[in-house]
C-alpha positions in Angstrom: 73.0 63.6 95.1 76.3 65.7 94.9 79.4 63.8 94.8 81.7 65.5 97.3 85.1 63.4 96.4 84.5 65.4 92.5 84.2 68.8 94.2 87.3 68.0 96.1 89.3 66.6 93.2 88.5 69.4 91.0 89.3 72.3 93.7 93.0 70.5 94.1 93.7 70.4 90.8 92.3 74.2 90.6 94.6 74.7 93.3 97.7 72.7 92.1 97.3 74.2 88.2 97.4 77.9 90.3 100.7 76.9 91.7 102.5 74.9 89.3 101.7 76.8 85.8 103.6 79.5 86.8 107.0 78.1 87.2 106.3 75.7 84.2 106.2 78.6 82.1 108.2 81.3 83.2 111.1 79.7 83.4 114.0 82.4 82.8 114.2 85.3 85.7 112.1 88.4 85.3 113.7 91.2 84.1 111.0 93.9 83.7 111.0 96.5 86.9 107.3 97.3 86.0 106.2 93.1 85.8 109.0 92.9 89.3 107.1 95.8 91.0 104.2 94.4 90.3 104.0 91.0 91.5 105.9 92.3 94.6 102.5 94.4 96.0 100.6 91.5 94.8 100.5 89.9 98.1 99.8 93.0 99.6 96.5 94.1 97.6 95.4 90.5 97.7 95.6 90.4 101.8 93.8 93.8 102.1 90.9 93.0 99.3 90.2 90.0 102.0 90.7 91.9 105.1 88.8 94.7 104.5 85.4 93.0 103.7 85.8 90.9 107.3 86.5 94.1 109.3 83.3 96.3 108.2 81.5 92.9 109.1 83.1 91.9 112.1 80.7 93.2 114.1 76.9 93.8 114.2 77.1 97.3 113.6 79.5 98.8 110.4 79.6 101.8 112.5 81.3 100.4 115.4 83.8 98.0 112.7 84.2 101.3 110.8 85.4 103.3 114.0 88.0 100.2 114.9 89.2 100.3 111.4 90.0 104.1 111.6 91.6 103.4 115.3 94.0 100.8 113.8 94.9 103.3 110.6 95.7 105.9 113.1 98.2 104.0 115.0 99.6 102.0 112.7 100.4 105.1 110.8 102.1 106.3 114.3 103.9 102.9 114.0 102.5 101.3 117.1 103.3 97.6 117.8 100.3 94.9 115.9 99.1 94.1 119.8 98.2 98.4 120.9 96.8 98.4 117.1 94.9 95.2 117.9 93.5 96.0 121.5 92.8 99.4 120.9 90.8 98.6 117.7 89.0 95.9 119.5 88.3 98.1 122.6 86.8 100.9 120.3 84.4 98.5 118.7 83.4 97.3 121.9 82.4 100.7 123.0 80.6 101.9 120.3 78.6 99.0 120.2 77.8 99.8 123.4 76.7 102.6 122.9 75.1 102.3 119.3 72.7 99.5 120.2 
């Protein structure tokens, strides 16, 4: 049998040696623009590389995810608030699966 309380130990130490080895080894300030730029989008790329996988599968059809995705790119791009992106995204999936099934 698996011994859970292992699993757990070793994923918190995974997760504290993620956090911690960082700012026990860089310990002056960052002066490169290219290494500054860089770790400024990293939040960014990391958020969409997990999003985007959940929205083609959100739904039972990638048809109906893929129309809501390009529903939400088109208004945000017209800078409307998160909620119109949101309902209108979730709306348009609704229909098409509607009408794809």
């Amino acid at each position: 049998m698996h011994n859970i309380y292992l699993y757990i130990l070793v994923m918190a130490l995974v997760t504290y040696l993620i956090r911690m080895l960082p700012l026990t080894l860089i310990r002056n300030e960052i002066k490169s623009k290219y290494i500054k730029s860089f770790l400024y989008y990293v939040p960014y790329a990391t958020l969409a590389a997990m999003t985007f996988p959940a929205i083609l599968h959100a739904s039972d059809d990638v048809r109906a995810s893929a129309m809501g995705f390009l529903v939400a790119l088109i208004l945000s791009y017209r800078k409307k608030s998160l909620l119109t992106v949101a309902a209108c995204a979730c709306i348009v999936v609704f229909v098409a699966e509607l009408f794809l099934v």
